[in-house]
VOGU-3710 file (C-alpha; in Angstrom, 3 decimals, decimal comma):
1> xxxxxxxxxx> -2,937/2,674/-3,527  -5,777/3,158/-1,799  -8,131/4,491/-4,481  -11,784/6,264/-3,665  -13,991/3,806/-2,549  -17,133/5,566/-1,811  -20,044/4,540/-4,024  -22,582/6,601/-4,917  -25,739/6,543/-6,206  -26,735/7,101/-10,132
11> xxxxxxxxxx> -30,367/7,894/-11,065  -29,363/9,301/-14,056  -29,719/5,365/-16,118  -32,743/3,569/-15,740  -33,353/-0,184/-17,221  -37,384/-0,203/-18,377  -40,192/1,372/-20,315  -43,315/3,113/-19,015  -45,590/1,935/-21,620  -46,145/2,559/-25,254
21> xxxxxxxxxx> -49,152/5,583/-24,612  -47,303/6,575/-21,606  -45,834/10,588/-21,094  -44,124/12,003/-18,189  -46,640/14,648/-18,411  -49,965/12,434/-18,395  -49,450/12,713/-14,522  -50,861/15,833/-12,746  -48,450/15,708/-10,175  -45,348/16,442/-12,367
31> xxxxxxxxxx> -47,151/19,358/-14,407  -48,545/21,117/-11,479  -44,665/21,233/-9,999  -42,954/22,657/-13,557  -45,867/25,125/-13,670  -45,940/26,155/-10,157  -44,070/29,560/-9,937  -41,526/31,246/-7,450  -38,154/31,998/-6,766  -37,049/28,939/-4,768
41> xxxxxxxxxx> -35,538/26,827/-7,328  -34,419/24,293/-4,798  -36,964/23,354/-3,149  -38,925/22,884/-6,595  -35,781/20,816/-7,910  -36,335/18,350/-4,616  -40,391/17,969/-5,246  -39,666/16,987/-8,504  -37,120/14,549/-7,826  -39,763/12,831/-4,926
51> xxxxxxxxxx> -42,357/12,481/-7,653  -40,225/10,988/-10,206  -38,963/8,396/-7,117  -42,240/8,375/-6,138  -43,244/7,353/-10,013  -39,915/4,541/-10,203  -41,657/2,300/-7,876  -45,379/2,873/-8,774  -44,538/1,274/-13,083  -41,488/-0,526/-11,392
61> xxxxxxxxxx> -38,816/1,169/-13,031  -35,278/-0,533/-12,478  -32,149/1,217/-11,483  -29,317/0,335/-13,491  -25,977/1,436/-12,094  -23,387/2,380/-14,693  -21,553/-0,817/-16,258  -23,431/-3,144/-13,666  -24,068/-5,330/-16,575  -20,301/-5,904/-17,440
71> xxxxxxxxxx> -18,742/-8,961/-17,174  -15,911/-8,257/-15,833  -14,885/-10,292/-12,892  -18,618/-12,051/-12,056  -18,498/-15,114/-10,713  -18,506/-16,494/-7,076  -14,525/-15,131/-6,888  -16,847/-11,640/-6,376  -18,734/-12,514/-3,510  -15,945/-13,745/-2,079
81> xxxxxxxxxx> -14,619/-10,257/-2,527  -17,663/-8,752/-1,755  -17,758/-10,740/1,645  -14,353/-9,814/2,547  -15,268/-6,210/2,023  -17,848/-6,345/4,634  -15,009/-6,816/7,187  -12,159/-5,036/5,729  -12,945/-2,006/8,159  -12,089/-3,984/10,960
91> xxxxxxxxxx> -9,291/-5,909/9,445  -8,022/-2,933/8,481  -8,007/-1,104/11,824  -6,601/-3,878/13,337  -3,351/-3,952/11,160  -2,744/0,112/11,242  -3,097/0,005/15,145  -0,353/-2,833/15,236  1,874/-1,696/12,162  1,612/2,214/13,714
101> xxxxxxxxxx> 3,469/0,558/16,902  5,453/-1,588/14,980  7,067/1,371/12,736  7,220/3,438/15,911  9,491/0,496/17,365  11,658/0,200/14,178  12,285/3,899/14,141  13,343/4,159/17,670  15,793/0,777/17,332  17,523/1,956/13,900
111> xxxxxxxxxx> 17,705/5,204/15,086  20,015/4,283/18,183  23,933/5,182/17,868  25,227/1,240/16,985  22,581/1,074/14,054  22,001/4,788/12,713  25,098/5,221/10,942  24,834/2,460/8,577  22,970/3,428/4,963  20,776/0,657/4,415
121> xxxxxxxxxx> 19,410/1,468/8,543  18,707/4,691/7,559  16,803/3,681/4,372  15,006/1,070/6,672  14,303/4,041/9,138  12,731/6,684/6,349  10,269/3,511/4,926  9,198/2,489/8,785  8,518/6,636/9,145  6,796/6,406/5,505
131> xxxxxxxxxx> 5,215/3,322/6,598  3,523/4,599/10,115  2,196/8,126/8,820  0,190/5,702/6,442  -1,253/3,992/8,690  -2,143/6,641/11,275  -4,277/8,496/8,753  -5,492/5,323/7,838  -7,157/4,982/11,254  -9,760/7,857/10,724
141> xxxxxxxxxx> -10,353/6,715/7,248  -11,257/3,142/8,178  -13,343/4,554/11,462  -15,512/7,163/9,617  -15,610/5,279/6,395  -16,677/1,510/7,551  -18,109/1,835/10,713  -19,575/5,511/10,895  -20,533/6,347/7,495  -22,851/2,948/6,572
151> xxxxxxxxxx> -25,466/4,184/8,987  -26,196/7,585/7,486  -27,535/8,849/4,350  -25,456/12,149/4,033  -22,376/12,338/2,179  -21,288/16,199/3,515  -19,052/18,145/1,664  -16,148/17,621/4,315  -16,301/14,034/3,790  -15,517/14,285/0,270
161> xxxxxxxxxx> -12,797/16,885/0,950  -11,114/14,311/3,612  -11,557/11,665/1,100  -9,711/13,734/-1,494  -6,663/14,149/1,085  -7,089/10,807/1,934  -6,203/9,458/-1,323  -3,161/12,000/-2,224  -1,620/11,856/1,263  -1,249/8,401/1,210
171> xxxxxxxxxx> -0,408/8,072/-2,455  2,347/10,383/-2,058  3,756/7,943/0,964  3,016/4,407/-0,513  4,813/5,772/-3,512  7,784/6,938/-1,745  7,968/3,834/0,391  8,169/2,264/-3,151  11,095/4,505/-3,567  12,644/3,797/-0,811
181> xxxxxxxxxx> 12,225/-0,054/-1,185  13,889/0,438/-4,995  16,840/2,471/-3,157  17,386/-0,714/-0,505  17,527/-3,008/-3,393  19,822/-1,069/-5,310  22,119/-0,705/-2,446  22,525/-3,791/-1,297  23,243/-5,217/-5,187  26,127/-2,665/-5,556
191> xxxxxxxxxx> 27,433/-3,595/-1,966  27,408/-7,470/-2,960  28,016/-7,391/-6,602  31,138/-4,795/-6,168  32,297/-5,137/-2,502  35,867/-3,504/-3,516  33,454/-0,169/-5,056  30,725/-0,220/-1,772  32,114/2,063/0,199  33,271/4,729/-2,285
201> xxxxxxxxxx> 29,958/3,777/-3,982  27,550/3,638/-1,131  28,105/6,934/0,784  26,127/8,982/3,840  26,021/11,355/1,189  24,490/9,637/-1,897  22,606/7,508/1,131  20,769/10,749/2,006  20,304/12,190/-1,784  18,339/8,753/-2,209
211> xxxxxxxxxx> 16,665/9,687/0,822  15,814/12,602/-0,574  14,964/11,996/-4,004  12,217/8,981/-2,541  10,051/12,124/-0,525  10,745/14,741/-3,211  9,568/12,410/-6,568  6,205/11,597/-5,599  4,583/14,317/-5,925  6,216/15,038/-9,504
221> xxxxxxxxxx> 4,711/11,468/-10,322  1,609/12,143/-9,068  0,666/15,170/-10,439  -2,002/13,974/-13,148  -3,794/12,681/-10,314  -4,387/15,751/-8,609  -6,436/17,376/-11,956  -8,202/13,933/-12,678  -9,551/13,330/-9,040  -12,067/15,983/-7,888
231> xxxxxxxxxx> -14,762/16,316/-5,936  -18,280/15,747/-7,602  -21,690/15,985/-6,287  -25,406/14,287/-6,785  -29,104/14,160/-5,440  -29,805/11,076/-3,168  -33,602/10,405/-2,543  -33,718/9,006/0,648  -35,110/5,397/0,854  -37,723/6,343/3,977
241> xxxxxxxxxx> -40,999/7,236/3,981  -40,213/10,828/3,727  -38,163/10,188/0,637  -36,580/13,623/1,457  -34,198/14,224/-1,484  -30,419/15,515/-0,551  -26,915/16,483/-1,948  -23,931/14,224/-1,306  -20,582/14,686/-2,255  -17,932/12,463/-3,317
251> xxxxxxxxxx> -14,469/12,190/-4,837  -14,644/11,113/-8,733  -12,372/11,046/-11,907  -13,435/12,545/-15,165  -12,811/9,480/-17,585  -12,570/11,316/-20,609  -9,618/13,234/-22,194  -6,041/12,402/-22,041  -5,270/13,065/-18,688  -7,164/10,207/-17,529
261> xxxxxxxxxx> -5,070/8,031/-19,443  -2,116/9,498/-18,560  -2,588/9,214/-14,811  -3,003/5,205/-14,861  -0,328/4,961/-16,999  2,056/6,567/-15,021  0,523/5,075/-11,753  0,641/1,450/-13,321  3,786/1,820/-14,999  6,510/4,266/-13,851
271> xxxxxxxxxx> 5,010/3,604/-10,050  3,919/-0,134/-9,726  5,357/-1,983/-12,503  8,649/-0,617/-13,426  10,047/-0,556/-10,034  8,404/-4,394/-9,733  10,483/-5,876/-12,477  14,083/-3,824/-11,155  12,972/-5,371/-7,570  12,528/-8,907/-9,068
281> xxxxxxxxxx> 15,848/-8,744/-11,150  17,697/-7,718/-8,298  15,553/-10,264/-6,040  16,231/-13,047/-7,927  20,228/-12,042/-8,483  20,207/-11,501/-4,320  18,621/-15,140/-4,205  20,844/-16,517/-6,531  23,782/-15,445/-4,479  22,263/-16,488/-1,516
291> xxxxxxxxxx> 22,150/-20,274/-2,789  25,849/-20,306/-3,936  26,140/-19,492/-0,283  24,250/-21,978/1,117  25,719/-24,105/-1,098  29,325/-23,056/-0,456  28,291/-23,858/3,762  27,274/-27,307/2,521  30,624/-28,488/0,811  32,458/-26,925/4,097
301> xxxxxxxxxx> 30,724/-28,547/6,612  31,140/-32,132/4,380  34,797/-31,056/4,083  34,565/-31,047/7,948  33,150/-34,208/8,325  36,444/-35,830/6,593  39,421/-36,704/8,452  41,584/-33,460/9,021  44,765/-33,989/6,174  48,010/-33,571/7,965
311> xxxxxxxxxx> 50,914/-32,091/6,551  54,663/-32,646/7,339  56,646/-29,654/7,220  60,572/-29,357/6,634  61,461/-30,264/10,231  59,411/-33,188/10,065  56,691/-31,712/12,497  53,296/-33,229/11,667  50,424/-30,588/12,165  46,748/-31,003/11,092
321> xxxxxxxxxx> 45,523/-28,252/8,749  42,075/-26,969/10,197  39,638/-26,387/7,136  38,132/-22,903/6,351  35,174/-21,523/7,901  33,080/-19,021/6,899  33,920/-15,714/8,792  31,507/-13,663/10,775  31,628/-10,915/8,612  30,484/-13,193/5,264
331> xxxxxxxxxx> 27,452/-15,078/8,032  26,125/-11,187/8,583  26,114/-10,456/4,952  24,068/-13,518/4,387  21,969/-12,639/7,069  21,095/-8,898/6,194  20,776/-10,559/2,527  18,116/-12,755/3,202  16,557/-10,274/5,584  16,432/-7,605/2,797
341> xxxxxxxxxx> 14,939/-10,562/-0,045  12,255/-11,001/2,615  11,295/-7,499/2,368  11,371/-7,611/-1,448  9,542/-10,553/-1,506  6,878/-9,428/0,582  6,734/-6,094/-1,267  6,526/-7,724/-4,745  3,846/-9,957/-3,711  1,985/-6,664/-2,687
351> xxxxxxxxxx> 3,005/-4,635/-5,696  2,902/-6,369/-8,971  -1,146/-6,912/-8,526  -1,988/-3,288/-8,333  0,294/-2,694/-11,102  -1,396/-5,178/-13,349  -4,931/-3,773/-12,143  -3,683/-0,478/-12,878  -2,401/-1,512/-16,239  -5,494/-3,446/-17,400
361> xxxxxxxxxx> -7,913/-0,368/-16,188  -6,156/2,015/-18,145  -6,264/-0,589/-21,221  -9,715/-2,032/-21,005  -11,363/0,918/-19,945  -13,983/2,660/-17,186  -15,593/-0,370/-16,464  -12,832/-2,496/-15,544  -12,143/0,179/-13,102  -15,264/0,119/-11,542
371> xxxxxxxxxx> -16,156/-3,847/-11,464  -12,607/-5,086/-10,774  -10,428/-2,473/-9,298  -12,393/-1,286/-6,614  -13,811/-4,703/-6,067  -9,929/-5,650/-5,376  -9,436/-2,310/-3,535  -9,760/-2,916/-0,199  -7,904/-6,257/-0,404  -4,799/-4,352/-1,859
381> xxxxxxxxxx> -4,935/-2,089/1,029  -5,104/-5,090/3,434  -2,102/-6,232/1,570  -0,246/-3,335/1,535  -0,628/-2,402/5,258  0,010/-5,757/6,424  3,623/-5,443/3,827  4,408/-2,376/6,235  3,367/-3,780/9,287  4,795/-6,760/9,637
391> xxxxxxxxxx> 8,593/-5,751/8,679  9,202/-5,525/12,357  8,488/-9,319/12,444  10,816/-9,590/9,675  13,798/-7,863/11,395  13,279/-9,282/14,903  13,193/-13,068/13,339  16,564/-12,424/11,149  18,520/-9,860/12,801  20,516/-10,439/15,544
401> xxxxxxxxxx> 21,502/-6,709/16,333  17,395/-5,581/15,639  16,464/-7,991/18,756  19,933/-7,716/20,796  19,235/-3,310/20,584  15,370/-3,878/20,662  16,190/-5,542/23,951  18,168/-3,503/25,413  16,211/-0,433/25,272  12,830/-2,704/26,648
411> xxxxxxxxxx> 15,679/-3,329/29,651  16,351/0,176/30,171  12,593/1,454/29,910  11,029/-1,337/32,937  14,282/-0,939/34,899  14,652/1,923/36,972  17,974/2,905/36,508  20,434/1,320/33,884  23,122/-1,364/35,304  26,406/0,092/35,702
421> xxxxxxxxxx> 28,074/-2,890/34,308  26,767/-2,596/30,783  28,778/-1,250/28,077  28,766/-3,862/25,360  29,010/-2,019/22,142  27,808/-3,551/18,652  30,060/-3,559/16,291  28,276/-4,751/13,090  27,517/-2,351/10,649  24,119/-3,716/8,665
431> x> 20,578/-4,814/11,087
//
């Protein structure tokens, strides 16, 4: 997830010729710089590089950035892209400031005494905490990078050190809110498909081992990354009349070796799409069982709409036999059911693209990376803020408890001092 998007420039492919008779050294300029003596290498290095700009636009040499003549994803589909891209700074910003006060609202509610002690609340908890340190470093990222950084020529050396943090820190999160996702799915299967096994199953203990094992594998997963991304640097000329020639930074792969492969491979696979298909097997089992329920609901309330049977017993006493209704318990499992597909849902619809643009860039190659998956980049980030921030929606529209707690402490922080009378105490176990 959000992969280095900072372009730079390449001078180092050009698209032209300078003539049949024609030699770098035929102009004076050039010469008189390689045979000038002295000791200050630099300063030579950035004459040189003004006279060869200087030379680009006097025989109209084109710049020809590296695979801009792929043909990979062209079409108007790319401008759209490229239009969107132009605003995703704001779009962006907008999301992290509500999803930051979203998660902060989810962690205070399932953190409160009636919720905390259930697993799958605690699993919800660690993915809102997951979920909000994304999006505060996110903040800074989208300030500096879309709005700040546009205006100015520099790239400085801190920049591409932030950037490089940037993209591990919130690896390292997104992939163990993936985790923690995997863990909610797998819980709730095991507490549905063997409710007799849940609870010796489904422990605090194994509850906070998965807990565990979501913050701790990450960085195991990642590790390829951190020896493929580094931090590179190049000569800009600058585009004014000065055409004063500088150093910028930025954060690169090396797309050569193994490693290279090996990092998108394990990012596309063992991170994206492996833990996609177990989430849609589980999704669609979890939907399945939610239709037999539905269904189930239907035939009851058409058994309701019959006459009551009456029954004689051995005294003669006639008595109506009241048909079965679902108990409360079996309406909250449905409930935190659908709740918890919602959140799947959501996630897969987030997930499985990045996975398959992972996939096909470590398959077709550097190109694909450049023209597709950073042309998609900043729409999968859009995507996969907006999964994290809008899971408060999710559990205020479907759980009763969420809004009934969420309520209560809203009471308690504009009143100014709690009503005596209040000790209702929530006895369901699940949000």
């Amino acid at each position: 997830m959000l992969a280095d998007h900072d372009a730079r420039h390449s001078y180092a492919e050009t698209n032209g010729t300078f003539g049949a008779n024609f030699s770098l050294f035929d102009d004076t300029r050039l010469t008189s710089i390689l045979k000038r003596g002295g000791s200050n290498d630099s300063t030579k290095i950035k004459e040189l590089l003004r006279a060869l700009e200087d030379m680009r636009n006097l025989y109209n040499i084109s710049v020809t950035k590296e695979c801009h003549r792929s043909e990979y994803c062209t079409g108007e589909f790319r401008d759209v892209l490229l239009a969107y891209n132009r605003i995703h700074g704001y779009v962006s910003l907008l999301i992290c400031l509500f999803g930051s006060l979203a998660n902060a609202f989810n962690v205070v509610v399932l953190t409160r005494r009636d919720l905390a002690t259930a697993p799958i609340n605690r699993l919800l908890k660690w993915l809102a905490v997951a979920d909000v340190f994304v999006m505060l470093e996110y903040v800074p990222f989208t300030v500096y990078r879309y709005m700040l950084l546009p205006r100015q020529e520099e790239r400085p050396y801190a920049w591409a050190v932030y950037m490089l943090f940037h993209m591990h820190f919130t690896q390292l999160l997104h992939t163990a809110s993936i985790l923690l996702t995997l863990s909610l799915a797998i819980w709730r299967y095991i507490a549905i498909k063997y409710p007799s096994h849940g609870p010796s199953l489904c422990t605090d203990r194994r509850c906070s081992i998965a807990i565990l094992i979501s913050f701790l594998l990450p960085p195991i997963l990642c590790i390829p990354s951190y020896f493929v991304f580094t931090i590179h640097n190049d000569v800009s000329i600058d585009k004014s009349a000065t055409k004063v020639a500088s150093k910028v930074y930025y954060v690169d792969s090396n797309y050569d070796g193994v490693l290279y492969q090996l990092n998108f491979w394990v990012h596309a696979v063992f991170i994206k799409l492996l833990p996609c298909v177990i989430l849609t097997i589980i999704s669609a089992w979890l939907i399945r069982v939610l239709y037999r329920a539905n269904s189930r609901k239907r035939m009851l309330k058409g058994y309701n709409a019959c006459p009551a049977p009456t029954v004689v017993n051995g005294n003669g006493n006639v008595f109506t036999r009241k048909p079965t209704k679902r108990s409360k318990a079996e309406k909250r499992t449905d409930r935190t059911t659908k709740m918890l597909v919602a959140v799947l849902l959501l996630f897969l619809l987030t997930e499985f693209p990045q996975g398959i643009l992972g996939l096909m860039s470590g398959v077709l190659g550097r190109c694909f990376f450049k023209r597709c998956y950073d042309l998609f980049g900043e729409l999968m980030d859009a995507l996969a803020l907006l999964n994290g921030a809008i899971n408060f929606i999710l559990y205020c529209s479907m759980s009763r408890q969420f809004r009934t707690t969420f309520g209560q402490i809203i009471r308690n922080r504009c009143t100014s001092a709690p009503r005596a009378g209040s000790h209702t105490e929530l006895q369901t176990t699940y949000v």
